[in-house]
C-alpha positions in Angstrom: 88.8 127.9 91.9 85.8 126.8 93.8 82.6 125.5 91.4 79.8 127.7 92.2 76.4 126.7 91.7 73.1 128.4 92.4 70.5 125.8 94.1 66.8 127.2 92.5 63.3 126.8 91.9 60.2 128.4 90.4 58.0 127.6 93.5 58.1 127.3 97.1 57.5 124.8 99.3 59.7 121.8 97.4 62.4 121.3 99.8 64.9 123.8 98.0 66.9 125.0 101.7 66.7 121.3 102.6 68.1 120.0 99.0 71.3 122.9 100.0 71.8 121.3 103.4 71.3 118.0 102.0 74.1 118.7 99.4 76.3 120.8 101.6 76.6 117.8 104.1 77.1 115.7 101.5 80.4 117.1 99.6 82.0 118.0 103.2 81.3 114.1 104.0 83.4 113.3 101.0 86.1 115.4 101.8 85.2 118.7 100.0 85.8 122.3 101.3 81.9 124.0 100.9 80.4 127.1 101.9 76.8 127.1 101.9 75.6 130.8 101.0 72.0 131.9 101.6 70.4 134.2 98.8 67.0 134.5 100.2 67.0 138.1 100.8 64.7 139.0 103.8 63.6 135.3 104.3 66.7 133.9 105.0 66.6 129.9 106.5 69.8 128.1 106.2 70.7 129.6 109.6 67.8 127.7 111.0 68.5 124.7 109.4 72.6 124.8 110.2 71.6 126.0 113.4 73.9 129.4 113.2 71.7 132.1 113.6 72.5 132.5 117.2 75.8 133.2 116.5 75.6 135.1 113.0 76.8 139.0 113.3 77.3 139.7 109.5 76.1 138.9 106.0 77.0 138.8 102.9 75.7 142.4 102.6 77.9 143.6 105.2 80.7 142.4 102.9 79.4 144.2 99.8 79.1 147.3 102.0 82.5 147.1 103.7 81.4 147.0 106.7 83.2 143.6 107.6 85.6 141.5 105.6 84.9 138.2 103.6 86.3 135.7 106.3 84.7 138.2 109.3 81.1 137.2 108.2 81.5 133.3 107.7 80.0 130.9 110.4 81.1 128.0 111.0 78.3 124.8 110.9 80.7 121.5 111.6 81.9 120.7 108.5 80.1 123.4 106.3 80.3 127.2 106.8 77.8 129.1 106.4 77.1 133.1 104.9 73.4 135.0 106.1 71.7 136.8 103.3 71.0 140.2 104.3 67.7 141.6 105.9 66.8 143.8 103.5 67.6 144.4 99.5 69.9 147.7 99.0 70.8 149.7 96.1 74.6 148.4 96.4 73.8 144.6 95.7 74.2 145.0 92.3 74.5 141.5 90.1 78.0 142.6 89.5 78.9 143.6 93.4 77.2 140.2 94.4 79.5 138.3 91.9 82.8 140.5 92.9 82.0 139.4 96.8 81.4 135.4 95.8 85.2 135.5 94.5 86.5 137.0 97.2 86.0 132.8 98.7 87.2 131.2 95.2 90.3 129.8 96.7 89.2 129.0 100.1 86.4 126.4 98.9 86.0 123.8 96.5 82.1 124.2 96.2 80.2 127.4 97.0 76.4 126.1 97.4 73.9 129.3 96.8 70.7 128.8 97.9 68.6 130.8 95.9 64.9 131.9 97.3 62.0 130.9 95.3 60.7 132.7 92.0 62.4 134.3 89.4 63.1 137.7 91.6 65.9 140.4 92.2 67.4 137.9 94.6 66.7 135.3 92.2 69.0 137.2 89.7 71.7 138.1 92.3 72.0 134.5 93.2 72.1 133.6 89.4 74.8 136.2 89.1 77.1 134.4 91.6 76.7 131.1 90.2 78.5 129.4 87.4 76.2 125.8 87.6 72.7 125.6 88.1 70.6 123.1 90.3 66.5 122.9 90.0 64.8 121.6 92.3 60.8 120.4 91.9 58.6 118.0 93.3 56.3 115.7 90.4 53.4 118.0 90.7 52.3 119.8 87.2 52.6 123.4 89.3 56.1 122.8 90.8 57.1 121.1 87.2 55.9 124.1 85.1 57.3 126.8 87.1 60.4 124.5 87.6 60.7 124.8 83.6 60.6 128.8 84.1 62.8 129.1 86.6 66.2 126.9 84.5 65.5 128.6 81.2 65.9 132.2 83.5 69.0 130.6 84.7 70.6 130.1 81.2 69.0 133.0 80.3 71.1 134.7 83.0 74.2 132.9 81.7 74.4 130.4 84.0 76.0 127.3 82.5 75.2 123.6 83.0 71.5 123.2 85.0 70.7 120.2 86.0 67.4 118.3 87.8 66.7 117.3 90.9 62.9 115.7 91.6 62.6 115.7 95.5 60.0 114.4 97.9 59.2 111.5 95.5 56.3 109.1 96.2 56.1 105.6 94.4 52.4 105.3 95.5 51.1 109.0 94.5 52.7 108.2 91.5 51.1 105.0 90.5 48.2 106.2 92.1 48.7 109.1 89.4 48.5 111.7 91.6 51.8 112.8 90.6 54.1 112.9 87.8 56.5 109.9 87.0 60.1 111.0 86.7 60.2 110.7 82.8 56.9 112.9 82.9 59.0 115.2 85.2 62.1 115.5 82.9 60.2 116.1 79.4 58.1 118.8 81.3 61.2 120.6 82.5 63.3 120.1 79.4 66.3 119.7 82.4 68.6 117.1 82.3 68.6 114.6 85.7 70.4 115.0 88.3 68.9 112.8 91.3 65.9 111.8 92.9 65.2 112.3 96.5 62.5 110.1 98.3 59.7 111.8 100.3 61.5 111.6 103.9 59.3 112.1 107.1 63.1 112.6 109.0 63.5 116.3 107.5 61.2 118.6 108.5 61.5 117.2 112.3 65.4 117.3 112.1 66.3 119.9 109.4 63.7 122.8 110.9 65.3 122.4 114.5 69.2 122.6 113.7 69.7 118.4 113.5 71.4 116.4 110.8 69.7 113.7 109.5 70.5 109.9 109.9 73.1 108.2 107.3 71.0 105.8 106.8 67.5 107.7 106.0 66.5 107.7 102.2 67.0 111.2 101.9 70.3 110.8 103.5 71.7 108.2 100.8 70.1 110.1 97.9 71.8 113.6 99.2 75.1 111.4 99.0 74.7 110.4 95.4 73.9 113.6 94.0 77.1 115.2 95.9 79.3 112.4 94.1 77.2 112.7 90.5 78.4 116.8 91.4 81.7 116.0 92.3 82.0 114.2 88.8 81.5 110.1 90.1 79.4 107.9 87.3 77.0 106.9 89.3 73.4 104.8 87.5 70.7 106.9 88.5 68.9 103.7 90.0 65.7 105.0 89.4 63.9 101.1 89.3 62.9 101.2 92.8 61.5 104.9 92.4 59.4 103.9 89.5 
């Protein structure tokens, strides 16, 4: 049965879609089946940033509605496949229909990534409702951190299981220039257990936003990898010295 979990966050703007690419790349590199679904009803990215839209026909919608089957909608992205959210919300995507049609891929993947859109919305909840595990994503900033805090305690509250931190586009200098948060800061604020930290990377918005992969050896790159092997259940130290 493949782990689902729901990628979130309270606000926009902090790298959410990039973290899900990130992470998708990530558990195929290490041998993992993954399906990367978008949830961001209306607003849809991930077929920018996998470079599918071109050729997406159906969505996940489409599947609730019967209009294709599960397999019919997929698009294929290298290594990761990839499901469109729908244009528009509809009566029929009801927590319990979006659940039903997530388990229609349970024994075709070992991770189903959700990317969830931004808030604590009706998408927010159907995403929620597909999802078994929980990742928050924030940057260090007080207004990313509090509405970070919002957005995990709606995911438990939802029933989502295990939620877990991620603090991305980290800056040692803003930080001991106090401009942001420091990581311990970060975790006490969210009340969320750590998961990674991913350095502030120039590489992603000119590679992600335009279809490219970033390089194995940019810092994002290497932290992407060792939150997808801290997922996949490796003990990996945090090695947070160098961030502090």
């Amino acid at each position: 049965m493949a782990r689902k979990i729901v990628i979130a966050s309270g606000k926009g703007g902090v790298g959410k879609s990039s973290m899900t690419k990130g992470i998708c790349l990530s558990l195929a590199d290490l041998g993992f089946r993954v399906l990367a679904i978008d949830c961001d009803i209306g607003l849809r990215c991930l077929d920018i940033l996998f470079d599918t839209g071109s050729r997406c026909v159906f969505d996940w919608g489409d599947i609730i509605c019967e209009v294709c089957g599960p397999f019919k909608a997929i698009t294929e992205a290298g290594r990761v496949d990839v499901l469109a959210a729908p244009s528009q919300l509809l009566p029929e995507f009801t927590p319990l229909a979006a659940r039903s049609m997530v388990k229609k891929f349970d024994n075709d993947y070992d991770y189903i990534i959700l990317d969830a859109p931004a808030g604590i919305g009706s998408a927010f909840m159907l995403a929620a409702a597909m999802a078994d595990e929980g990742i928050i994503v924030s940057t260090p900033d007080p207004v990313c951190v509090r509405a970070a805090e919002k957005a995990g305690a709606e995911l438990k509250k939802q029933g989502v299981g295990e939620v877990r931190l991620i603090i991305n586009k980290f800056n040692k200098g803003a930080v001991e220039n106090k401009f942001l948060l420091n990581i311990d800061d970060t975790i006490d604020s969210t009340g969320i257990r750590l998961i990674g930290v991913v350095p502030e990377d120039p590489e992603i918005p000119f590679h992600y936003t335009s279809g490219k992969n970033l390089s194995k050896k940019s810092p994002a790159s290497k932290a992407f990898i060792r939150v997808a092997k801290r997922i996949s259940g490796e003990r990996l130290p945090l090695n947070l010295k160098l961030l502090k």
